[in-house]
Backbone as a printed PyTorch tensor [residue, N CA C, xyz], in Angstrom:
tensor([[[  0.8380,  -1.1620,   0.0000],
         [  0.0000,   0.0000,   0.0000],
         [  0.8920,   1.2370,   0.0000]],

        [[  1.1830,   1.7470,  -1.2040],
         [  1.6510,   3.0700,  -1.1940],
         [  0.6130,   4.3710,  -1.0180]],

        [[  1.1180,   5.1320,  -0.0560],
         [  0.6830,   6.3850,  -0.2640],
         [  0.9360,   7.2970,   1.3260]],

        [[  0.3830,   8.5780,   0.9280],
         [  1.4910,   9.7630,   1.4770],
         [  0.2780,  10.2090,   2.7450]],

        [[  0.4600,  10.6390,   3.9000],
         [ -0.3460,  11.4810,   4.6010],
         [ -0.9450,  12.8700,   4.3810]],

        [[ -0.0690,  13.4690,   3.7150],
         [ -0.5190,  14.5920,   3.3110],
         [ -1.3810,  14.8600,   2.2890]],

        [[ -1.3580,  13.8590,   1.5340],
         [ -2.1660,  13.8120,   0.3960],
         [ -2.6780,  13.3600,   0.2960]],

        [[ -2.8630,  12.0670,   1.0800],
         [ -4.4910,  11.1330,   0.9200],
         [ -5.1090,  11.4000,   2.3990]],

        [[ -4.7960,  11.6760,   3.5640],
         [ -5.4020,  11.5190,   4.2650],
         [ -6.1520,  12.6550,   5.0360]],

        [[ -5.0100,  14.0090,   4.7640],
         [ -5.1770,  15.3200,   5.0940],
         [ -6.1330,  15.8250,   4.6480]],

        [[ -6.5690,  15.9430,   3.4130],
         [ -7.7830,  17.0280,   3.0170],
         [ -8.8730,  16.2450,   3.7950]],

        [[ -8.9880,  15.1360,   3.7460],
         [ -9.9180,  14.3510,   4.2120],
         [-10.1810,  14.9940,   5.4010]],

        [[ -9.1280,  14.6030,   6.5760],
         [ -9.4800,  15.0830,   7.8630],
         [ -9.6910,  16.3830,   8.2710]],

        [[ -9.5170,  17.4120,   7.2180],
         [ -9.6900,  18.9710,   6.6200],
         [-10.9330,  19.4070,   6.8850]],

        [[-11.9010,  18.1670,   5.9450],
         [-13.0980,  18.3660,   5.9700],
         [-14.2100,  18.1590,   6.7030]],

        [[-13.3620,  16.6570,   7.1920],
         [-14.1700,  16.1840,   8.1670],
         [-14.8680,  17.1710,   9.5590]],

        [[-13.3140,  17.7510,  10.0630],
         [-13.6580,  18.6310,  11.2130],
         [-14.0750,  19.9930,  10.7840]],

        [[-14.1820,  20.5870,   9.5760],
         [-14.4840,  21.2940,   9.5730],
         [-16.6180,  21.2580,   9.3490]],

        [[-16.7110,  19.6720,   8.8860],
         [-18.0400,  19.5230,   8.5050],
         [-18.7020,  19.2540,  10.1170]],

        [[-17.7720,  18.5690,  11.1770],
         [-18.7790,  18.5010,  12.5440],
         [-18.9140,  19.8800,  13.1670]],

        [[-17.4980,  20.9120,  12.8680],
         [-17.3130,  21.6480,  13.3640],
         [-18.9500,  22.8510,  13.1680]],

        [[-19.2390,  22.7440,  11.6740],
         [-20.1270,  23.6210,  10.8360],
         [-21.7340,  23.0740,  10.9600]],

        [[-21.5860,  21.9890,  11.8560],
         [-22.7940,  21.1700,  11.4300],
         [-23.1930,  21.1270,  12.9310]],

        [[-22.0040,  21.0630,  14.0800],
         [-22.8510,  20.8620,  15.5940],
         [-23.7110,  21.7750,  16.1490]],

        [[-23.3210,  22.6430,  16.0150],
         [-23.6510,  24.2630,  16.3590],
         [-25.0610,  24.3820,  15.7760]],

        [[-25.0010,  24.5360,  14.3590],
         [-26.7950,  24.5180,  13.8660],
         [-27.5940,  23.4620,  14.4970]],

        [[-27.4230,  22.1610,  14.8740],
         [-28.0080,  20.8860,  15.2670],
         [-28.2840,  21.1810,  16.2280]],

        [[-27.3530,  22.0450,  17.3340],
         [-27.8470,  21.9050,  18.4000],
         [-28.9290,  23.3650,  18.6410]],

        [[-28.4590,  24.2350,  18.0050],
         [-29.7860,  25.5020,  17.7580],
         [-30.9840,  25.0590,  17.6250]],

        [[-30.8230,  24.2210,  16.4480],
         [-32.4760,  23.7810,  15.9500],
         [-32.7980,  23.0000,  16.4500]],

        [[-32.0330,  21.8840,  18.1760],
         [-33.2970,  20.9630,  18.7040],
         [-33.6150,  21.6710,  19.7400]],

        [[-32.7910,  23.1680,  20.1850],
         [-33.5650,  23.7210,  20.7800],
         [-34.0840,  25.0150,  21.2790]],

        [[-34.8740,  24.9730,  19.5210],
         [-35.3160,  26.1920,  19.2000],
         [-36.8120,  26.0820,  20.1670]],

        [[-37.5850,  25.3130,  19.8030],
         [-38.9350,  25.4700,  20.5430],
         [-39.1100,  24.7080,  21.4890]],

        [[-37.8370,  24.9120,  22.2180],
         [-37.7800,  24.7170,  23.8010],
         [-38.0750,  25.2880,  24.6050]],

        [[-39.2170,  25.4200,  25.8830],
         [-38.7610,  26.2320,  27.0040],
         [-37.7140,  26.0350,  27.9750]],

        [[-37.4030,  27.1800,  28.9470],
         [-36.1180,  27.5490,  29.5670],
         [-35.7730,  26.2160,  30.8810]],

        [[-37.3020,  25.6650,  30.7020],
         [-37.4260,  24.4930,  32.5620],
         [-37.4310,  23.2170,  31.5840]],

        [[-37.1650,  23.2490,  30.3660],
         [-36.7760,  22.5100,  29.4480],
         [-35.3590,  21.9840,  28.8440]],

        [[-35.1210,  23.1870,  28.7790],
         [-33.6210,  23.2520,  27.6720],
         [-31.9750,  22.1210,  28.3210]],

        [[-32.4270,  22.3710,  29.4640],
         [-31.3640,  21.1220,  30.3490],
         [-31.3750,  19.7090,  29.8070]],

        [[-32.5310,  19.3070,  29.9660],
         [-33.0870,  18.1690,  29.2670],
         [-32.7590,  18.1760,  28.1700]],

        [[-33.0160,  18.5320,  27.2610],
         [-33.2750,  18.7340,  25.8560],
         [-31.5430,  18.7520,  25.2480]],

        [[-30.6230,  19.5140,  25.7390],
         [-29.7030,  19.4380,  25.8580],
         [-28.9560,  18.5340,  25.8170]],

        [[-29.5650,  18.0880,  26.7660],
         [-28.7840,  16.2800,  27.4290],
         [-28.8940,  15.5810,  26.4310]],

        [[-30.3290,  15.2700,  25.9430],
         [-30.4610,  14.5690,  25.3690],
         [-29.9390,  14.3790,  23.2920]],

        [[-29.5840,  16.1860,  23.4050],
         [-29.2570,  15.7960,  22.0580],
         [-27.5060,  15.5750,  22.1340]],

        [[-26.9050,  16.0140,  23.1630],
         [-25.5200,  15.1160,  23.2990],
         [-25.5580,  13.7420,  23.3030]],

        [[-26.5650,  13.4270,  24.4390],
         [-26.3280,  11.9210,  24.3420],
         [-26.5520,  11.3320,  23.2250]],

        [[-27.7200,  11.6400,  22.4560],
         [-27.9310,  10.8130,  21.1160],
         [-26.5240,  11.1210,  20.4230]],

        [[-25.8770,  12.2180,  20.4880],
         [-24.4420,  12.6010,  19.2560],
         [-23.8650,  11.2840,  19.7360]],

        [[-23.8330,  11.0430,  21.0270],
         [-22.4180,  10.5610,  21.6410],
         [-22.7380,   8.6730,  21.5750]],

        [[-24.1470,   8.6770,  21.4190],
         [-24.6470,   6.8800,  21.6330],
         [-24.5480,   6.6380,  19.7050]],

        [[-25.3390,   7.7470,  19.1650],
         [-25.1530,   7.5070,  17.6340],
         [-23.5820,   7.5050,  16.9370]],

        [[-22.8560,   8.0330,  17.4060],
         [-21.3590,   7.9150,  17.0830],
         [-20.7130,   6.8360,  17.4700]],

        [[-21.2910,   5.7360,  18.8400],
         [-20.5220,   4.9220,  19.3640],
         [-20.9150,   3.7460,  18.3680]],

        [[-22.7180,   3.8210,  17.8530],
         [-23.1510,   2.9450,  16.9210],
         [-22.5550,   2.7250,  15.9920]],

        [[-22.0670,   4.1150,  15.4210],
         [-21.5580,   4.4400,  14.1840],
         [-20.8290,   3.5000,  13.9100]],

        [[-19.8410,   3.3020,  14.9010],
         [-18.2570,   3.4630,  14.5730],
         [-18.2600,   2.1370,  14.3160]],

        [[-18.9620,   1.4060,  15.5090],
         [-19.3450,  -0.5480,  15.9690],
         [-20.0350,  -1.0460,  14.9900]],

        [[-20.8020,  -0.1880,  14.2030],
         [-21.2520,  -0.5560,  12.5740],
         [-20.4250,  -1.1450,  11.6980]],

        [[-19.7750,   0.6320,  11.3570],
         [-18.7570,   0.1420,  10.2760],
         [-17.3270,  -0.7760,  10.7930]],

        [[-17.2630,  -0.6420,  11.8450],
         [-16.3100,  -1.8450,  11.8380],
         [-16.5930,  -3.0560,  11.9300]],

        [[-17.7170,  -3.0930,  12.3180],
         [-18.4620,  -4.7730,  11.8590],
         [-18.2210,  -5.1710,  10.3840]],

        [[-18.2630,  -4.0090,   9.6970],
         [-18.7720,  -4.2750,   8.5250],
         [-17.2870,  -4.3750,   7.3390]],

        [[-16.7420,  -3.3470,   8.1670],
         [-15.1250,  -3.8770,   7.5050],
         [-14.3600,  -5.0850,   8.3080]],

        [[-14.5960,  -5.5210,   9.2410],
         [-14.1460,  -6.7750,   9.7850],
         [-14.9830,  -7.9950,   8.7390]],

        [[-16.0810,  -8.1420,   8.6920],
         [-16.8560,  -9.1930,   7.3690],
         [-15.9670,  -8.7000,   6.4290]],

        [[-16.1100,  -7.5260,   5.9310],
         [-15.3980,  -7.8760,   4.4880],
         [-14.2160,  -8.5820,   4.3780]],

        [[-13.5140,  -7.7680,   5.3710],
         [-12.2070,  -8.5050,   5.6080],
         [-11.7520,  -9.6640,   5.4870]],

        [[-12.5600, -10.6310,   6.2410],
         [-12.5860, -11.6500,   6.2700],
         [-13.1610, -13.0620,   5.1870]],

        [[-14.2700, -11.9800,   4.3730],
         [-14.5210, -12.6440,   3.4220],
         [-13.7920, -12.7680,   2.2910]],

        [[-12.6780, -11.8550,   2.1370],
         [-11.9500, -11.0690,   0.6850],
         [-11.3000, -12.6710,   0.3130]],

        [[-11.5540, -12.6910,  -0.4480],
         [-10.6430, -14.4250,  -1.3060],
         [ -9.6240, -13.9880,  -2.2240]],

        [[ -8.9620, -12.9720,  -2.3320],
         [ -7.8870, -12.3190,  -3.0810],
         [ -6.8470, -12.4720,  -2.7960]],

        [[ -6.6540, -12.4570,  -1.2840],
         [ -5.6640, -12.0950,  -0.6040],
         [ -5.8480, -13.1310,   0.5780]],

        [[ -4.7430, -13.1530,   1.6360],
         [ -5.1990, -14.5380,   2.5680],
         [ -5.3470, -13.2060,   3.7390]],

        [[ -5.8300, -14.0520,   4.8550],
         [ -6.9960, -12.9960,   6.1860],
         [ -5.7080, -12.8740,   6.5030]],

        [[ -6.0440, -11.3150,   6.8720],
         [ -5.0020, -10.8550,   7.8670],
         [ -3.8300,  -9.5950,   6.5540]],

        [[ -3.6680, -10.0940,   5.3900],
         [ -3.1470,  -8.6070,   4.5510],
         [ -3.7470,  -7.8220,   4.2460]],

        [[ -2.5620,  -6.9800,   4.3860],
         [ -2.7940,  -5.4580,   3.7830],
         [ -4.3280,  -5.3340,   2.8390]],

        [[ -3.8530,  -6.1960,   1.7830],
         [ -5.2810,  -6.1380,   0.8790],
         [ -6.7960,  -6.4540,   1.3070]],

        [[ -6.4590,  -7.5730,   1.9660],
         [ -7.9340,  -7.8220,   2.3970],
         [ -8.6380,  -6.8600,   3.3680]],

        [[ -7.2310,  -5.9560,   4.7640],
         [ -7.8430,  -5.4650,   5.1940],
         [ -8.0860,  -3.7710,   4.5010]],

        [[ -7.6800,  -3.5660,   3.5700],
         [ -7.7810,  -2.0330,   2.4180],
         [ -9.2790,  -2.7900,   2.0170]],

        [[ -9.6260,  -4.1030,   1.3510],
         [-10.9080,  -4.1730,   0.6400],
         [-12.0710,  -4.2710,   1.9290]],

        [[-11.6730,  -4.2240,   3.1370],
         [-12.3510,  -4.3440,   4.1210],
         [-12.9170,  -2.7510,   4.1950]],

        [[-12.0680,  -2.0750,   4.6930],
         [-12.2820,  -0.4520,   4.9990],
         [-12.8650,  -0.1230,   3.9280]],

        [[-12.5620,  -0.4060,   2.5810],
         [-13.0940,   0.3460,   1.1370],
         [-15.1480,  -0.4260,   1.3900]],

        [[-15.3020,  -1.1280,   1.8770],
         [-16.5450,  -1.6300,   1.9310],
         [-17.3220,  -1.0080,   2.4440]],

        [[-16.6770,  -0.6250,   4.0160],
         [-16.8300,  -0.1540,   5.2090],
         [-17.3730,   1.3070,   4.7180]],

        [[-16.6220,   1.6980,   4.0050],
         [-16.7000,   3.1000,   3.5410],
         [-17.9620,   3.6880,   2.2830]],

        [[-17.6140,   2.3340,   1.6820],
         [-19.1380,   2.4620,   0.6890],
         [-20.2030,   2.4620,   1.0050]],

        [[-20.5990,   1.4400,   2.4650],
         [-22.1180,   1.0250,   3.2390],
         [-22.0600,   2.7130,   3.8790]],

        [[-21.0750,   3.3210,   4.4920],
         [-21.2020,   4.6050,   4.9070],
         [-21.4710,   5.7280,   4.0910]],

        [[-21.2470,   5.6750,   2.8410],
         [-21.4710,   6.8810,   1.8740],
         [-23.1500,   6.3470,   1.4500]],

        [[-23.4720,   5.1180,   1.2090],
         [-24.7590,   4.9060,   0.6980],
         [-25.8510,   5.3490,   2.0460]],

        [[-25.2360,   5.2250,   2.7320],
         [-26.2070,   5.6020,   3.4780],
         [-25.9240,   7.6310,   3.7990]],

        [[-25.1980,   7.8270,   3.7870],
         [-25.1400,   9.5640,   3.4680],
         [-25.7640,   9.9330,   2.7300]],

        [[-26.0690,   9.3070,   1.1610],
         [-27.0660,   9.8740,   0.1840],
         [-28.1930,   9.1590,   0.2890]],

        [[-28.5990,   8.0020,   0.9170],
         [-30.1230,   7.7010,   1.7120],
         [-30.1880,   8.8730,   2.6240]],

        [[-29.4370,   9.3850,   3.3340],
         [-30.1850,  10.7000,   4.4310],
         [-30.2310,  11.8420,   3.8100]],

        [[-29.3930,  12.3840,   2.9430],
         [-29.6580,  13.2230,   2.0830],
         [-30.9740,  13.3030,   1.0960]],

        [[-31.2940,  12.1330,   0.7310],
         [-31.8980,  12.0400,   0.0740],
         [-33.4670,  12.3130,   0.5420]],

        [[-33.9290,  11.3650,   1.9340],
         [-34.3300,  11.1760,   2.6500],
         [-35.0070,  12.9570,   3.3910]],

        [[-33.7180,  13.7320,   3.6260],
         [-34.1510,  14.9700,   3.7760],
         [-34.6460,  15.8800,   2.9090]],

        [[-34.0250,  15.3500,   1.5810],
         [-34.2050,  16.3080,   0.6600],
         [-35.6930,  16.2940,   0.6920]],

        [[-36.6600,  14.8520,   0.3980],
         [-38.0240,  14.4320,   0.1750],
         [-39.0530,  15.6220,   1.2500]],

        [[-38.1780,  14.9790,   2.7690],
         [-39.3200,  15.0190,   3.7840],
         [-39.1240,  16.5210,   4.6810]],

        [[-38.0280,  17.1780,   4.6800],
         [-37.7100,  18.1570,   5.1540],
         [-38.3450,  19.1790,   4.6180]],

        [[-39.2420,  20.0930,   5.4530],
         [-40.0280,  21.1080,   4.5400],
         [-39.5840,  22.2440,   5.0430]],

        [[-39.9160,  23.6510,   4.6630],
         [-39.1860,  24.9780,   4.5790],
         [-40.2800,  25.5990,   5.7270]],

        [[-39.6260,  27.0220,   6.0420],
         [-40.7250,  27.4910,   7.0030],
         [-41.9660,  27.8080,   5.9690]],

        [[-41.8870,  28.6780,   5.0610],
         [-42.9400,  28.7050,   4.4030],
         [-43.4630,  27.9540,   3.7550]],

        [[-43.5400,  26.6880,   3.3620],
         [-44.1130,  25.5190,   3.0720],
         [-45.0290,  25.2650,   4.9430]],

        [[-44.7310,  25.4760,   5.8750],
         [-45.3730,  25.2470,   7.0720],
         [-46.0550,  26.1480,   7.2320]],

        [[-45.7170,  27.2610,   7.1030],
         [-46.5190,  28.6230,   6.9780],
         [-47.7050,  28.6460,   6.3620]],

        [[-47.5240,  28.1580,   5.2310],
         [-48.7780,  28.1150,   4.4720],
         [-50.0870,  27.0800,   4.4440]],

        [[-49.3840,  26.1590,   5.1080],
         [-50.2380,  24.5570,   5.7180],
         [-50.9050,  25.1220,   7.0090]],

        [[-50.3250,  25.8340,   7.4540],
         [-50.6750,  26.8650,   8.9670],
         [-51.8500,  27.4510,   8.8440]],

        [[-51.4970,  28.2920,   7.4900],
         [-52.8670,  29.3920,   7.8650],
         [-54.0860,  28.8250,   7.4680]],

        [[-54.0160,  27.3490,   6.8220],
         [-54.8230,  26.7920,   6.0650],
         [-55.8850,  26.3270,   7.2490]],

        [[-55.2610,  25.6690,   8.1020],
         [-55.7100,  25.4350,   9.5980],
         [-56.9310,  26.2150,   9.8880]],

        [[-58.0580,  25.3740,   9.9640],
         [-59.2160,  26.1600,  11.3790],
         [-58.6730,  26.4200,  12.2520]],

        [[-59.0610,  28.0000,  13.0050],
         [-58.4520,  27.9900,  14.3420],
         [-60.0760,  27.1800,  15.3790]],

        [[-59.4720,  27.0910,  16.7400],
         [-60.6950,  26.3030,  17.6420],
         [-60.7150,  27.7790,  18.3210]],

        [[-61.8260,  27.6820,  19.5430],
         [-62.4190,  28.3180,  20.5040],
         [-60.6350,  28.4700,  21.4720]],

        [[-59.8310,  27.7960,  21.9160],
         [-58.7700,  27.7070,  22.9000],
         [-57.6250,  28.6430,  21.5980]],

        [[-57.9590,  28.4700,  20.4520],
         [-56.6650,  28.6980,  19.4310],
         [-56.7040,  30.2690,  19.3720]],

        [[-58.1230,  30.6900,  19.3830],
         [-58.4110,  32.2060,  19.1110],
         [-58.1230,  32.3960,  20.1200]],

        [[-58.1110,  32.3060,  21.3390],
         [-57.9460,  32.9450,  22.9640],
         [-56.7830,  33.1510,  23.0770]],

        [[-55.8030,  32.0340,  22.6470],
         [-54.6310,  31.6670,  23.2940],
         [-53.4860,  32.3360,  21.9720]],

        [[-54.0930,  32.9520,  20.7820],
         [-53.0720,  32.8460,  19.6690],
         [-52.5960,  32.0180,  19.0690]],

        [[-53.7010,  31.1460,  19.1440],
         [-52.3710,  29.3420,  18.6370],
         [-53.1600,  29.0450,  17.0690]],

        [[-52.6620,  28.3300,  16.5780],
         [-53.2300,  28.0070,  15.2870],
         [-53.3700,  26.4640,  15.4480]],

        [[-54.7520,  26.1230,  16.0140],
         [-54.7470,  24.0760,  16.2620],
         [-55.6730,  23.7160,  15.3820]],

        [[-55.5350,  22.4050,  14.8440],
         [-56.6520,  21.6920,  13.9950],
         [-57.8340,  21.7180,  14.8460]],

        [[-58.6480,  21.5950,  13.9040],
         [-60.2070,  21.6440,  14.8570],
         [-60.2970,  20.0670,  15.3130]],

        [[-59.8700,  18.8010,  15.1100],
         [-59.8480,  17.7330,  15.6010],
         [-58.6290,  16.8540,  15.2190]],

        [[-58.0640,  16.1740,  16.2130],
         [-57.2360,  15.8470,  16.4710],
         [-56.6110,  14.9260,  15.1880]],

        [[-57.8130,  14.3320,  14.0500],
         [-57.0690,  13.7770,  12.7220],
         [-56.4460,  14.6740,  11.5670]],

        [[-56.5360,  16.0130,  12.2250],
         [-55.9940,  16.5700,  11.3390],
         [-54.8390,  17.4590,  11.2800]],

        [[-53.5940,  16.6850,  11.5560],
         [-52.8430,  17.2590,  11.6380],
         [-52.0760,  17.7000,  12.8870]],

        [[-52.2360,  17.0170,  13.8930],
         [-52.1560,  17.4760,  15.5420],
         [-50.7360,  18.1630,  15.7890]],

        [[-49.6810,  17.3960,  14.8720],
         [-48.4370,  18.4160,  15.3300],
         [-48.2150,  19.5100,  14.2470]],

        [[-49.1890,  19.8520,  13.5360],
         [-48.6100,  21.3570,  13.1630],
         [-49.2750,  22.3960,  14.2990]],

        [[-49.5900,  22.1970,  15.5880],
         [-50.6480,  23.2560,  16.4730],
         [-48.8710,  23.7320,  16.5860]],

        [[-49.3300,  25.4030,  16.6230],
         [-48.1290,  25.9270,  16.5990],
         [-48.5480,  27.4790,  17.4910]],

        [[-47.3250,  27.5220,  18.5900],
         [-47.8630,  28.9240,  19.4310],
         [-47.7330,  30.1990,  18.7710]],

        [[-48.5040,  30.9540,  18.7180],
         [-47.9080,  32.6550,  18.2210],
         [-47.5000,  33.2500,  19.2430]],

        [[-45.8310,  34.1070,  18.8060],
         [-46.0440,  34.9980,  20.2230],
         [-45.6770,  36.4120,  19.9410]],

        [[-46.8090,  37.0960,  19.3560],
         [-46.8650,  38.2380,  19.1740],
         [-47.2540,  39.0770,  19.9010]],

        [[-46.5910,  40.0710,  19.5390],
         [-47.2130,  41.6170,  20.3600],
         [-48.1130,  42.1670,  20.3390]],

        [[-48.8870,  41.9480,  19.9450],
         [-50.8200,  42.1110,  19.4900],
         [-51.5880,  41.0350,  20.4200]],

        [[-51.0070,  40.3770,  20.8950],
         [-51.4900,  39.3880,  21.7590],
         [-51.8530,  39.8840,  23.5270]],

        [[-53.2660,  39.8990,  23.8470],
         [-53.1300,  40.5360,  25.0340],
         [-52.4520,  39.8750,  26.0100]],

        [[-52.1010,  38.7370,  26.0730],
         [-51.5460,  37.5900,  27.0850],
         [-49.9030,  37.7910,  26.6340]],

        [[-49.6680,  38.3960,  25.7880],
         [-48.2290,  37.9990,  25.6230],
         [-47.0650,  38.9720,  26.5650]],

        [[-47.5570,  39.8690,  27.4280],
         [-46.8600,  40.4800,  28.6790],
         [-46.8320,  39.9350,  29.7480]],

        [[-48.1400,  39.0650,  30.0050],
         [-48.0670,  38.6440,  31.5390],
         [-47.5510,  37.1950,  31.5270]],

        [[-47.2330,  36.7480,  32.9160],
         [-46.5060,  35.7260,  33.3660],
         [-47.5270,  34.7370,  33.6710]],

        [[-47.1690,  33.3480,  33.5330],
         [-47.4850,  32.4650,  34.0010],
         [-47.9930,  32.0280,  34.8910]],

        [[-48.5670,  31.1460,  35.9130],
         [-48.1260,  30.9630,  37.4770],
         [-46.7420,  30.3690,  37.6470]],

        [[-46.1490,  29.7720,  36.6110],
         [-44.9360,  29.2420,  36.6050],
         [-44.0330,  30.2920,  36.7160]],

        [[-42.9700,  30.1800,  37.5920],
         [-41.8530,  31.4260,  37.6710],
         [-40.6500,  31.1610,  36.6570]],

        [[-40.4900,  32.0990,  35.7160],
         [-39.4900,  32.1410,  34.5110],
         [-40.3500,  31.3030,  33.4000]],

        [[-41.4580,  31.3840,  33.3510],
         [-42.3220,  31.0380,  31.9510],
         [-42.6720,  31.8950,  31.6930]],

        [[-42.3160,  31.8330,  30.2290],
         [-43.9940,  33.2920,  29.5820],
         [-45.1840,  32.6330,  28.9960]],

        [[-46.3410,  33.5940,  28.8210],
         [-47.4580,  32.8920,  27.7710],
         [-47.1520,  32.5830,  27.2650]],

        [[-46.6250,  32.2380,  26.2480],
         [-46.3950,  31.4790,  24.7560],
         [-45.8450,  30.0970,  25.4510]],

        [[-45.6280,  29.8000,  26.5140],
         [-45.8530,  28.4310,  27.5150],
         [-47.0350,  27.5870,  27.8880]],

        [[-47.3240,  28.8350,  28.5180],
         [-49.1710,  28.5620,  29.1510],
         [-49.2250,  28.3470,  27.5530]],

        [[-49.6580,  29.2460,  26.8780],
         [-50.6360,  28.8570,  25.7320],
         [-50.0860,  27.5350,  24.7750]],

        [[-48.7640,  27.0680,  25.0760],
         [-48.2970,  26.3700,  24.4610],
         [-48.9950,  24.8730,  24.9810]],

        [[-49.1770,  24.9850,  26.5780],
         [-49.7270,  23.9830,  27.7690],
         [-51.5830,  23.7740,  26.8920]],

        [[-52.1280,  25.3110,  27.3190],
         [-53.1710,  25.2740,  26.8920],
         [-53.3530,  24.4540,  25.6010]],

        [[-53.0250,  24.3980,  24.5630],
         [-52.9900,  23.3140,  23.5250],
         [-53.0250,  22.2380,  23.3230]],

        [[-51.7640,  21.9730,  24.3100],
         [-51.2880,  20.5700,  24.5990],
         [-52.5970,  19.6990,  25.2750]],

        [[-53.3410,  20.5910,  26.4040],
         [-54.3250,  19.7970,  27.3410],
         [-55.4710,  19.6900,  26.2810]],

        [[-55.4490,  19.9200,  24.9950],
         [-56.3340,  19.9820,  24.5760],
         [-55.9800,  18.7900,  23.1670]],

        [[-55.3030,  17.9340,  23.7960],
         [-55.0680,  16.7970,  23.1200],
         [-54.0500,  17.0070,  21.9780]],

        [[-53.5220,  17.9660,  21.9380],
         [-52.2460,  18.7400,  20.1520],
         [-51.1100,  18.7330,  20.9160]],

        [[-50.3630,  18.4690,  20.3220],
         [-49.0090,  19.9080,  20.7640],
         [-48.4460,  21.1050,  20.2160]],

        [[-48.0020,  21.3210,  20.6880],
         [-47.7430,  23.0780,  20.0900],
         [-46.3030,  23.0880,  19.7250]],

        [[-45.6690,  24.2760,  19.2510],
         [-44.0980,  24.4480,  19.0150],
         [-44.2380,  26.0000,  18.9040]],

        [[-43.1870,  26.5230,  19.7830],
         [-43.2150,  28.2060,  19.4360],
         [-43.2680,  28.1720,  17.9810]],

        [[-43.2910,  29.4780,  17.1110],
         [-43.2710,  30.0060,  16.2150],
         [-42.5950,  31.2130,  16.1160]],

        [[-41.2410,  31.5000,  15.4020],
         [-40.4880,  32.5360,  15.7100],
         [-41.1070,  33.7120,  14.3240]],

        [[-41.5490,  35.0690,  15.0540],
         [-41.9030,  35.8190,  13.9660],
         [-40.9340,  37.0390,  14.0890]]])
């Protein structure tokens, strides 16, 4: 196996850290964007731990999977260079096919704010939705997790507090929803 560090392995690892580096930061914004504050600890936790249990999967995957190849390679006898290069090269293909299954996967199902926006206003509001500012399906088959909180300044509830200490309305009204069989998600305007 010829070849150089700087040139096969460097840009690689270039990108790599620069792609977790560019990619943790938004991930962790957006699981907790429509969090509240007696929340966000939790929520927190939990999206480290998934980084840190999904990475341990990761890894125990693909090396399962380059250990089989390895072992299966009939080219070479178990245990060389070659068999274990056609091992990793396997290892590496089941990992890219599945990068463009999630890509792909997002591309389909991942929708834009205004694609939600517009499914939103489409929404009946209920008797609790007009009170509270919320936008909920009028029954629960239709759609239960787009109920989404407003928290605007036109809203007479949106100054006062909770009974909860360090909640605002757009909590309560987020609660109010929820008891009403939906769930809610802030809505940033």
């Amino acid at each position: 196996m010829d070849g150089q560090y700087f040139w096969d392995l460097f840009p690689a690892f270039v990108l790599g850290g620069a792609g977790m580096g560019l990619s943790f930061v938004p991930v962790t914004i957006l699981g907790l964007a429509g969090v509240g504050r007696a929340d966000a600890g939790v929520a927190s936790g939990l999206i480290n731990t998934s980084r840190q249990i999904g990475g341990a999967i990761g890894i125990a995957a693909a090396s399962a999977i380059a250990a089989a190849a390895t072992n299966r390679y009939g080219d070479a006898p178990v245990g060389s260079l070659a068999a274990l290069d056609h091992g990793y090269q396997t290892a590496l293909a089941v990992l890219t096919g599945l990068l463009l299954l999630g890509a792909a996967v997002a591309a389909i199902f991942v929708r834009t704010a205004d694609v939600a926006d517009e499914q939103m206003s489409a929404l009946p509001e209920t008797d609790a939705a007009r009170r509270g500012g919320l936008r909920c399906p009028a029954s629960q088959k239709q759609r239960p997790w787009n109920c989404a909180a407003r928290s605007s300044a036109a809203s007479p509830r949106s100054s006062t507090k909770s009974p909860r200490v360090g909640t605002s309305s757009t909590s309560s009204r987020r609660t109010e929803c929820a008891s009403a069989g939906m769930t809610a998600r802030s809505r940033a305007s």
